[in-house]
C-alpha positions in Angstrom: 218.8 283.0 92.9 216.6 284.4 95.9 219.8 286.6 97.0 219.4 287.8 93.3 215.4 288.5 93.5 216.1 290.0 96.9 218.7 293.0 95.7 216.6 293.1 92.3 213.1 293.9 94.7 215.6 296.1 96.8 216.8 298.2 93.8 213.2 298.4 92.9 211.7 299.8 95.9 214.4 302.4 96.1 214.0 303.6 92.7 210.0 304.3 93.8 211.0 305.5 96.9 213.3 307.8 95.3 210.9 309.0 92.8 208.3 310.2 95.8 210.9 312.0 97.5 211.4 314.2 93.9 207.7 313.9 93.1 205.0 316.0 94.7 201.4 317.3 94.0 200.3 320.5 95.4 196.4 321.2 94.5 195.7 324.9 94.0 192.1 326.3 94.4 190.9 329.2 93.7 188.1 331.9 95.2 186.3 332.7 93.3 185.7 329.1 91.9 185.4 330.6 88.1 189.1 332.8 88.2 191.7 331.7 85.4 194.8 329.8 86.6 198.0 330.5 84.8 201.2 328.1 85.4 204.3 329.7 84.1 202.6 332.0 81.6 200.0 329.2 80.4 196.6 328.9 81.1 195.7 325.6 82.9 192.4 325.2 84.1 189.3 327.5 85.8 188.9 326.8 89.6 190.9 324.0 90.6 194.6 322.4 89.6 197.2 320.1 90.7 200.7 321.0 90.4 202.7 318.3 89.4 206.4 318.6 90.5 208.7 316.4 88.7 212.5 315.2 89.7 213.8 318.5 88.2 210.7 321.0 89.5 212.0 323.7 92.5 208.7 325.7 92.1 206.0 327.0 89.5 204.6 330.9 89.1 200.9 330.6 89.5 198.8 333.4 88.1 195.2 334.0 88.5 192.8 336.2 87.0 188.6 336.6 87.2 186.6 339.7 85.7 186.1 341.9 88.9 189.0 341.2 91.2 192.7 341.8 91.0 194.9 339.4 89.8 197.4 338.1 91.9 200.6 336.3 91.5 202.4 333.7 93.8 205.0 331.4 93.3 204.7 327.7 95.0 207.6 326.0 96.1 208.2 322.0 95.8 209.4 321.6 99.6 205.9 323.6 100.4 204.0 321.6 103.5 200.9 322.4 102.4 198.3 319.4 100.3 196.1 322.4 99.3 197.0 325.9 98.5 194.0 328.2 98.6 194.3 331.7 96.5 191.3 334.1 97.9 191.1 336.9 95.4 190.3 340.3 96.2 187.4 342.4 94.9 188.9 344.8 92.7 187.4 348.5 94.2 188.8 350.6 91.3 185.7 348.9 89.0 183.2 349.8 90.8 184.5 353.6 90.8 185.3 353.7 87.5 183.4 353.4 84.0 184.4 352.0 80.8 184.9 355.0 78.7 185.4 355.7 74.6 187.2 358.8 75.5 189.8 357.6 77.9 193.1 358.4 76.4 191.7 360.0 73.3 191.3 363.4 72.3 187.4 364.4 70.9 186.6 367.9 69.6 184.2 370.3 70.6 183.1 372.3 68.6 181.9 376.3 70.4 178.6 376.8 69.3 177.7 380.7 67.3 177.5 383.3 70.2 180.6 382.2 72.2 183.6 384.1 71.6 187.1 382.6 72.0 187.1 384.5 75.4 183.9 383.0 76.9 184.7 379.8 75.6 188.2 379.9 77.4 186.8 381.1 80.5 184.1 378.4 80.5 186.3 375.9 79.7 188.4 376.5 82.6 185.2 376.8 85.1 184.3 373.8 84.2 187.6 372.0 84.9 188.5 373.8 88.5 184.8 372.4 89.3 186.7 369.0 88.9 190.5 369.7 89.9 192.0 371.6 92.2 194.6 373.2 90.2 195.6 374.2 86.2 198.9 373.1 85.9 198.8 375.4 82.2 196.6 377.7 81.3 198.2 379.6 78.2 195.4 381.3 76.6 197.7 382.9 73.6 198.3 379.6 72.6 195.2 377.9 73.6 196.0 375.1 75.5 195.5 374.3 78.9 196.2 371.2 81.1 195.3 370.0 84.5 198.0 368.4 87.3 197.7 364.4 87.7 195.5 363.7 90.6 196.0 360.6 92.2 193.1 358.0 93.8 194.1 355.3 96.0 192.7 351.9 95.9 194.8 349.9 99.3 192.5 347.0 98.9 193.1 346.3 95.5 196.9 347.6 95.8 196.1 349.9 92.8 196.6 353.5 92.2 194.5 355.7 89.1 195.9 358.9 88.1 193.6 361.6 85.9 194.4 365.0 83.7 192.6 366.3 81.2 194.3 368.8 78.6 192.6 370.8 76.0 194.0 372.5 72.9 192.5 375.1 70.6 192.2 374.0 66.9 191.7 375.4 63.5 188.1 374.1 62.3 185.5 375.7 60.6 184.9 377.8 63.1 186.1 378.0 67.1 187.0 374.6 68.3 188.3 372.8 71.2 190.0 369.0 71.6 189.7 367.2 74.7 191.6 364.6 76.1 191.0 362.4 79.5 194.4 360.8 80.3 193.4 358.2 82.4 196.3 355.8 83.6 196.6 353.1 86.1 199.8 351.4 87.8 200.5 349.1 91.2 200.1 350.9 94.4 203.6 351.0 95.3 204.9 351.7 92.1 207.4 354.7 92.7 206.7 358.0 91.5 205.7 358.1 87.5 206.4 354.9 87.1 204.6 351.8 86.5 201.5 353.6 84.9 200.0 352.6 81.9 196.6 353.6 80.2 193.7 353.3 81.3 190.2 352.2 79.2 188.3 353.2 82.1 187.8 357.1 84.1 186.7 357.1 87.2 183.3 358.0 87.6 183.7 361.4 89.2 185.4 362.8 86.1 182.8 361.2 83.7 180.3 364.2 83.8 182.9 366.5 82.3 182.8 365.5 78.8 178.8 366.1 78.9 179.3 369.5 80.9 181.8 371.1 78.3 179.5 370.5 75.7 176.3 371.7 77.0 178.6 374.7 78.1 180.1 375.6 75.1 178.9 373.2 72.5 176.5 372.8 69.5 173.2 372.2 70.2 
């Protein structure tokens, strides 16, 4: 009977021990203390969480996200050393040079006030734009449309890139009107080339005056 007890306890301990050796917690914290944890896709706590790795857990994708800084993405392994992970966030730089804005993405019309011709209204249009770009990449006066080249701002610190163009077409109105559209478009830094862009609800601050320029320029009073 006590050999019996003795391989029954035996089996026992190395069961547990064999569930410790597959189980592990690894406590994730955050800074700042209020950012958004994601584990595999689903939200799981502000601040502060423990993964749990079961028998059949290798790793989990850990997400987080707070308002101001760019959200980063790391994935936590179950044979990790660590007790405590700690994810410092960066401050996202691109925010504070940039402006929620109506008329990101979105055409809205001018419309050229009595006194301006369709030649001073092209002219002025076009001053107003080299005052903010470097270069017209179209400037087909026949057909009224003109559009800028993409330039490109940099944000290393927040591993993000912000491109701009603004394109203006000639429309049929009442009388002489203009539509004007701020493309505003924003992708990972080391995206390649055109790709991994996607619009923008914000323009960069430098290109915010424009709207209010044409208008005073050309528009309605």
């Amino acid at each position: 009977m006590k050999k019996f007890l003795a391989v029954i306890f035996a089996l026992m301990a190395c069961f547990v021990f064999s569930n410790e050796l597959y189980a592990k917690k690894i406590k994730v914290v955050t800074n700042p203390e209020t950012a958004k944890i994601y584990v595999n896709g689903s939200y799981v706590a502000d601040g502060l969480y423990v993964l749990d790795f079961k028998r059949n857990d290798e790793f989990f994708n850990v997400r987080v996200e707070a308002a101001g800084y760019v959200e980063k993405t790391i994935r936590v392994y179950k044979n990790d050393s660590r007790k405590t992970i700690a994810i410092d966030m960066v401050v996202d730089e691109s925010l504070g040079a940039s402006e929620e804005s109506s008329h990101a993405n979105k055409y809205f019309t001018i419309n050229v006030r009595e006194g301006i011709d369709e030649s001073q209204a092209w002219k002025l249009l076009t001053q107003v734009l080299l005052n903010y770009f470097d270069e017209m990449k179209t400037s087909d006066k026949a057909s009224g449309f003109m559009n800028t080249a993409w330039i490109v701002a940099r944000f290393p610190q927040s591993d993000l890139k912000v491109r701009t163009m603004v394109q203006i077409k000639e429309i049929t109105n009442d009388g002489l009107a203009y539509q004007v559209r701020i493309s505003s478009e924003i992708a990972p830094l080391n995206s390649p080339g055109d790709s991994g862009y996607k619009p923008w609800t914000r323009v960069l601050k430098k290109y915010q005056p424009l709207i209010n320029e044409m208008q005073q320029r050309i528009g309605e009073k």
